[in-house]
C-alpha positions as CSV (number, residue, x, y, z in Angstrom):
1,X,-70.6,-15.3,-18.2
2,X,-69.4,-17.0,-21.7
3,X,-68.5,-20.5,-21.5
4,X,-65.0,-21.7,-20.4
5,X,-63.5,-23.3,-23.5
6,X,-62.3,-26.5,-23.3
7,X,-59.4,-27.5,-25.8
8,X,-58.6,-31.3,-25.7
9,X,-57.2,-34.8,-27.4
10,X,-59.9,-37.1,-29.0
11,X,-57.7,-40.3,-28.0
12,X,-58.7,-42.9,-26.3
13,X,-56.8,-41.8,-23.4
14,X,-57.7,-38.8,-22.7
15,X,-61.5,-40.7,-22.2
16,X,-60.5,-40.5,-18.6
17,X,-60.4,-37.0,-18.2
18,X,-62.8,-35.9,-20.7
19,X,-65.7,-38.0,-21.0
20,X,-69.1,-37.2,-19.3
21,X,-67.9,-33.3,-19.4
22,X,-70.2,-32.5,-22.6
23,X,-72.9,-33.0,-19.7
24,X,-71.6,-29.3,-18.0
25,X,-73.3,-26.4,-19.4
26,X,-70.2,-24.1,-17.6
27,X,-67.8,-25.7,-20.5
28,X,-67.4,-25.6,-24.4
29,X,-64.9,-28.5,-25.4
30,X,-62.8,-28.1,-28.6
31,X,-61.3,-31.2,-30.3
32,X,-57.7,-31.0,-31.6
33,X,-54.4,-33.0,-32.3
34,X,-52.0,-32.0,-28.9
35,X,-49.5,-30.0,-31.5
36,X,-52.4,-27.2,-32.0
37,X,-53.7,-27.2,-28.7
38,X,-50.5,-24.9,-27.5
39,X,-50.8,-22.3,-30.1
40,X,-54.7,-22.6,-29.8
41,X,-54.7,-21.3,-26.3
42,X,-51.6,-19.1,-27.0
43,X,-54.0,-17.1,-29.6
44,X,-57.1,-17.3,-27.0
45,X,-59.3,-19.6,-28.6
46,X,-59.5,-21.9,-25.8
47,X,-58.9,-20.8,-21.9
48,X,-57.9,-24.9,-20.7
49,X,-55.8,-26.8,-22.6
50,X,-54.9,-30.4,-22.4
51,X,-51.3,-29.2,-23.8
52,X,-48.3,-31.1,-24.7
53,X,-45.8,-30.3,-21.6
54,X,-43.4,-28.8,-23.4
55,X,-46.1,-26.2,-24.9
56,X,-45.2,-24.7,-21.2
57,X,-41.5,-23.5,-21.9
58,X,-42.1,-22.7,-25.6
59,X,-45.4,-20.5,-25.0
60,X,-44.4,-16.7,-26.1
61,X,-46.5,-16.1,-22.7
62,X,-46.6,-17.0,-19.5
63,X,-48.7,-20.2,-18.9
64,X,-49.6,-22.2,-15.2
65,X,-49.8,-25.8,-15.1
66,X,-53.4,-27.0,-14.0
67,X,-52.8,-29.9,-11.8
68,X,-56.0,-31.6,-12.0
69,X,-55.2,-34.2,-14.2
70,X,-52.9,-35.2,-17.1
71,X,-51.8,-38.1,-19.6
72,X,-48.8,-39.9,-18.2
73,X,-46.9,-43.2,-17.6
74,X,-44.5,-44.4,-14.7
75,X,-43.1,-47.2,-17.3
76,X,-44.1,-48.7,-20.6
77,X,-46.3,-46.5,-22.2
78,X,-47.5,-48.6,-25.3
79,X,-48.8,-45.6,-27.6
80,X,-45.2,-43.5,-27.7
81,X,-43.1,-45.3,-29.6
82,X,-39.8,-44.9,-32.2
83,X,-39.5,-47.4,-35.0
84,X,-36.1,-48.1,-36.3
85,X,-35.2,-50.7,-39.4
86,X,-31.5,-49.5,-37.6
87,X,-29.8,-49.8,-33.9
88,X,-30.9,-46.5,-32.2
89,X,-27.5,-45.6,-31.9
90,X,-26.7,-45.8,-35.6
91,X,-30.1,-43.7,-36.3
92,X,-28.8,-40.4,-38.5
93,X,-32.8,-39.4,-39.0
94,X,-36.1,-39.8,-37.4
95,X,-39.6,-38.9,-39.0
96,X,-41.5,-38.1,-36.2
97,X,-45.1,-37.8,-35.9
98,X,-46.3,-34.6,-35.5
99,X,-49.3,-34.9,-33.3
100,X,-46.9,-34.4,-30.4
101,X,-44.4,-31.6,-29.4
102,X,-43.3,-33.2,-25.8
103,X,-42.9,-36.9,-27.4
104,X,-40.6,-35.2,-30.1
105,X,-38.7,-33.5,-27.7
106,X,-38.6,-36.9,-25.4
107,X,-37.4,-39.2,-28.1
108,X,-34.2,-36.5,-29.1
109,X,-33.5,-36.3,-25.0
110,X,-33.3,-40.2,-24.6
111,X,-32.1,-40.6,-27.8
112,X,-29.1,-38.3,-27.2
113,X,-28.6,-39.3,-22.6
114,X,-28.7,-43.2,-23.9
115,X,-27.7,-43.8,-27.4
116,X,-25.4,-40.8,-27.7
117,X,-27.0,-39.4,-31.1
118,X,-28.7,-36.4,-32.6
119,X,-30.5,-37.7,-35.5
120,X,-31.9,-35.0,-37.6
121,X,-36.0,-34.4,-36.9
122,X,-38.3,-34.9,-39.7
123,X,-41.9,-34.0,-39.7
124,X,-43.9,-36.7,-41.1
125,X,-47.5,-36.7,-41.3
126,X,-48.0,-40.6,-40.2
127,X,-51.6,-40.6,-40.8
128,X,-50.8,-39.7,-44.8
129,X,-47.2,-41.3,-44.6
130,X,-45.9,-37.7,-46.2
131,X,-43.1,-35.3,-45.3
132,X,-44.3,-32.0,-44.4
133,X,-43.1,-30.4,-47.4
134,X,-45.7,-32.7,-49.0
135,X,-43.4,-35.4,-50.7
136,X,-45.3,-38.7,-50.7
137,X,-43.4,-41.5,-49.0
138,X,-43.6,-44.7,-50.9
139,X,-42.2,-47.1,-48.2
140,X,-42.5,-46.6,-44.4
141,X,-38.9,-44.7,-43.1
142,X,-35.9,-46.3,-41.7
143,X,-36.4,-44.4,-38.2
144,X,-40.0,-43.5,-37.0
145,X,-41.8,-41.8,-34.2
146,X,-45.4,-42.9,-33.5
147,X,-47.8,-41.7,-30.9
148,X,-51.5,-42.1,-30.5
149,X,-54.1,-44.5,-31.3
150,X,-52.3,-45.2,-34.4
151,X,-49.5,-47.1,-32.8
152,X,-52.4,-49.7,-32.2
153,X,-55.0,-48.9,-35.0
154,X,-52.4,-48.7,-37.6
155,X,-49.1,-50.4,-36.1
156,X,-46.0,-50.3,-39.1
157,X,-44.9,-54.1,-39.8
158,X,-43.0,-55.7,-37.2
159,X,-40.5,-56.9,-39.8
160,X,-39.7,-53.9,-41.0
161,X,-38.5,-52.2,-37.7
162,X,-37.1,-54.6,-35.6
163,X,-35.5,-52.0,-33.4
164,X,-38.4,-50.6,-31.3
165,X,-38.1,-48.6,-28.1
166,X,-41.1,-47.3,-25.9
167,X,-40.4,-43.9,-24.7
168,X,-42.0,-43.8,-21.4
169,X,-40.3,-47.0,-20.5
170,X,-37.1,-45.5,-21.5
171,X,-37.2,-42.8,-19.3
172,X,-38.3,-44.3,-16.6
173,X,-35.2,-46.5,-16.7
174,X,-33.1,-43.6,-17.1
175,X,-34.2,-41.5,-14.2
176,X,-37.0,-43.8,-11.8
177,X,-39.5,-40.9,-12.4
178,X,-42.7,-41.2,-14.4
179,X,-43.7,-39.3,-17.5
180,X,-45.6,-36.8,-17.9
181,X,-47.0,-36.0,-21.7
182,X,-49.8,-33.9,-21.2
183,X,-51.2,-31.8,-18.4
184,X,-54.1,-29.2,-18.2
185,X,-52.7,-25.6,-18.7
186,X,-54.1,-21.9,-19.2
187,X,-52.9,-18.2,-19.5
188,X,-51.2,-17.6,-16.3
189,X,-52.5,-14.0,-16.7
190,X,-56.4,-15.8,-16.7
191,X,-55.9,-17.0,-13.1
192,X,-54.0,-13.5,-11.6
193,X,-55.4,-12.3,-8.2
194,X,-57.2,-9.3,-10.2
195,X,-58.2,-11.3,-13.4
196,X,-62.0,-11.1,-14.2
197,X,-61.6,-15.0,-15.4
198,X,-59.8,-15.8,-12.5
199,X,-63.3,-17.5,-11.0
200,X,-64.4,-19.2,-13.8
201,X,-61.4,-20.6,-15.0
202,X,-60.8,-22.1,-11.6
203,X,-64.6,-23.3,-11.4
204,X,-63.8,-25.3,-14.9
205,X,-60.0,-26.7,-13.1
206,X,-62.8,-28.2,-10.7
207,X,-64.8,-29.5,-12.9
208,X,-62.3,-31.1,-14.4
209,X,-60.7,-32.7,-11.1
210,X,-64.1,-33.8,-10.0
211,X,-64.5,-35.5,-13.7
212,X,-61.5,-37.2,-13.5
213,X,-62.1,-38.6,-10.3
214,X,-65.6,-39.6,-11.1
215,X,-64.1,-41.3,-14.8
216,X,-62.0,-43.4,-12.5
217,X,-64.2,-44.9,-10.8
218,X,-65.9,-46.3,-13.9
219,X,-63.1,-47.1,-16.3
220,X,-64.6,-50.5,-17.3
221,X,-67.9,-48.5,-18.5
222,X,-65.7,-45.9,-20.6
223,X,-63.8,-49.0,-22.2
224,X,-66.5,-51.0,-23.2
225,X,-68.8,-48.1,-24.6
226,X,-65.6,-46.5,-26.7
227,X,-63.0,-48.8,-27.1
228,X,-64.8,-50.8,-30.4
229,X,-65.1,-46.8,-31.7
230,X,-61.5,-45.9,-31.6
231,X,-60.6,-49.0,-33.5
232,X,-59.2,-50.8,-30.0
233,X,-59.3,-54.4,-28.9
234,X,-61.5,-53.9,-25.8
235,X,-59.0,-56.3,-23.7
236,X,-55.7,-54.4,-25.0
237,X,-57.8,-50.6,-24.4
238,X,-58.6,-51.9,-21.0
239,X,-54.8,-52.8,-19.5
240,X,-54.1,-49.6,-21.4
241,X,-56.1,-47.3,-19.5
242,X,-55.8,-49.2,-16.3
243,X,-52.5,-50.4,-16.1
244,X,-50.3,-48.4,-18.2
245,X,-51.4,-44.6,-17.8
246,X,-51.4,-42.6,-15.4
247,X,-53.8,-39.6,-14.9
248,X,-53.2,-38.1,-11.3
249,X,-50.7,-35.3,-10.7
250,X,-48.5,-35.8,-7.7
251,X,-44.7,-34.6,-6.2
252,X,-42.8,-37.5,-8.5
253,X,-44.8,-35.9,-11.9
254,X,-44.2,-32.7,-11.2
255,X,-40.4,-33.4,-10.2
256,X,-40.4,-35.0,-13.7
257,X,-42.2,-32.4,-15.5
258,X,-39.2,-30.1,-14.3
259,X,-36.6,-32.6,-14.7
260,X,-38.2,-33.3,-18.6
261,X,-38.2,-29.5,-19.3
262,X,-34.5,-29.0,-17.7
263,X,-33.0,-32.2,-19.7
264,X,-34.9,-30.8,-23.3
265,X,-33.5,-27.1,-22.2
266,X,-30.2,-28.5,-22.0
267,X,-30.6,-29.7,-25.9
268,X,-31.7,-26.4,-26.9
269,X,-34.8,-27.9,-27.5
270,X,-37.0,-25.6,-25.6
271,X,-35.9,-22.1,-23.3
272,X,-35.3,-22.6,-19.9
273,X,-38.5,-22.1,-18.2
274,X,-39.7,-21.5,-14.1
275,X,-42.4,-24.1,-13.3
276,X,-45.5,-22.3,-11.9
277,X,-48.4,-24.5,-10.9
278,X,-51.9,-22.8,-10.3
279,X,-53.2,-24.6,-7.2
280,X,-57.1,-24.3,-7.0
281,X,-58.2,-22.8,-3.4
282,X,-59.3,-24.9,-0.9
283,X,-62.9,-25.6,-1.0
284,X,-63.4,-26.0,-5.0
């Protein structure tokens, strides 16, 4: 049987999911930026995704969360961040990065529930600093959304944006739940009861739970052998991965992946969507 294909985040945290399963001959992982891993497994060039939340609601088919691991926070998460020269609730405009769908979405739903304002979205490129429609922008914005390795690797001046807000954290203030950015998904048609990928899909969900529960057990080794590589102070990577993230699905994440999607519905910024979870069976 062909290969289960893999479609994932080359950050350094996703490391805690994903490293060590190259080793697996059952999987074929496929590097992306989280914004093209949706459509990617929308169009069926990838059966697992390690999709931004949101994807879930805005898929034009019907897609199960995979709860066998995910990128979240329950607090500060460091690398999800808005940048404003302004008070956030004098911001009009936000260029926001557009390597994420769910930390666009996040920063308009605490944006609007604490600072009472709808700022107008702008895609902006933040590893070329350019609108999408290609202008060139000479000078970093007023009002910035930053997520990734780049918050770190490539932080904007502190003087310019002395108005700085971590998103995780502010959500967690608002509603004592964690955050959920990221979590495996596929085509809920893939794991149907009469689906002829039914068993191999589930076999890879395994593999990636058992992964993931290996990779914690030896964070320190993952740190020290990629955090020089993604451009990260080993002593900053290391609290990041250890204290600040959170890669485990429980009840409070997948109360606050429904809460997330019902608050972003409300907006308009996404369709009201069911939450389906695909549980693996008992024994795998």
């Amino acid at each position: 049987m062909d290969r289960v294909r893999i479609g994932y985040v080359k950050y350094l945290n996703t490391l805690p999911l994903v490293e060590g399963l190259d080793a697996w001959d059952e999987v074929e992982l496929v590097p992306a930026v989280p914004s093209r891993l949706g459509e990617m497994l929308f169009a069926g060039e990838i059966d697992l995704s390690l999709s931004s939340v949101i994807d879930f609601a805005r898929s034009p088919m019907p897609l199960a969360y995979a709860p066998v691991g995910m990128i979240g926070c329950d607090g500060p998460t460091l690398t999800v961040r808005l940048f404003s020269a302004v008070p956030l609730e004098k911001v009009t405009a936000v260029h926001a990065d557009t390597d994420s769908h769910t930390s666009v979405a996040l920063s308009q739903v605490v944006l609007a529930s604490v600072y009472g304002v709808r700022p107008k979205m702008i895609d902006f490129d933040a590893r070329e600093r350019v609108e999408t429609a290609g202008s060139k922008i000479t000078e970093w914005p007023e009002t910035m959304l930053l997520i990734g390795d780049k918050v770190v690797t490539d932080c904007p001046p502190a003087v310019r944006y002395p108005y700085q807000l971590d998103l995780g954290e502010a959500w967690h203030a608002r509603t004592s739940l964690p955050f959920v950015y990221a979590m495996w998904m596929c085509r809920r048609e893939d794991v149907s009861p009469f689906s002829p990928r039914r068993a191999a899909i589930e076999g890879a969900m395994a593999v990636l739970d058992r992964q993931r529960r290996r990779n914690v057990m030896r964070l320190s080794w993952i740190i020290e052998q990629y955090s020089s590589q993604r451009r990260w102070p080993e002593d900053l990577a290391r609290r990041y991965v250890t204290e600040y993230l959170r890669y485990s699905v429980g009840q409070r994440e997948r109360v606050a992946v429904e809460k997330f999607l019902e608050a972003a519905a409300e907006l308009g910024l996404c369709p009201d969507a069911e939450v389906v979870f695909h549980e693996l069976p008992r024994g795998k």
